[in-house]
N, C-alpha and C positions, 0 to 999 in steps of 0.2 A: 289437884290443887289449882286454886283458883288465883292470878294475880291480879295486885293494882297497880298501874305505874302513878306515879305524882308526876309530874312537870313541871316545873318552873322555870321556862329555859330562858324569859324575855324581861326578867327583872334585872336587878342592879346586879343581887347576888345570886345568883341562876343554883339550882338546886332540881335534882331528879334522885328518884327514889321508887322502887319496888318491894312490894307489903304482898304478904298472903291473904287474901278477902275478908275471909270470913272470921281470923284470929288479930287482924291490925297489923301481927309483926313485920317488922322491918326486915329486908332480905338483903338489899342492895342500897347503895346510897351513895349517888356521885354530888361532888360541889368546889367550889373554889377552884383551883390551877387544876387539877384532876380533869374538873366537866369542862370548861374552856380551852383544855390539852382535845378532848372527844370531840369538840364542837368545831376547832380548827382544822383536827387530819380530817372533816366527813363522817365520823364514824358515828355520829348523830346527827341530825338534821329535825332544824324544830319541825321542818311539817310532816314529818313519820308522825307525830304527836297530835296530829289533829284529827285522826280516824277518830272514831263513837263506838261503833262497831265491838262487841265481846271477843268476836273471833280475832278482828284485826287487831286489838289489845294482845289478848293473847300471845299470838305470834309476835310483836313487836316485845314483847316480854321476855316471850324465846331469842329473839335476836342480842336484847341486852344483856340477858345472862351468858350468851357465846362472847360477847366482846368484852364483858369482863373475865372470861378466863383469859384473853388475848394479851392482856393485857402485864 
């Protein structure tokens, strides 16, 4: 299984989201006090989000789905 992350971390209303590639669907989806509670402890950092990279995607995918079980 292949993921997408979305970012939107530098807008008004900042919105992140993890989809399965190749079907569109939605898997995860942070936004509002939720994403600005992750963005404040560290536990996101917009510039993890600035890799290109499949592989580095990837894993940065694996990471969000560990810190939403933390959660």
């Amino acid at each position: 299984m292949t993921f997408q992350i979305n970012a939107w971390l530098e807008q008004p209303n900042p919105t992140l989201s993890i989809s399965e590639k190749s079907s569109g669907l939605m898997l995860l989806q942070w936004q509002g006090a939720q994403l600005h509670r992750l963005l404040s402890k560290g536990g996101l950092v917009a510039e993890d989000f600035r890799h290109h990279g499949e592989n580095q995607q990837q894993a940065l995918a694996r990471e969000l789905f560990l810190l939403c079980c933390q959660e």
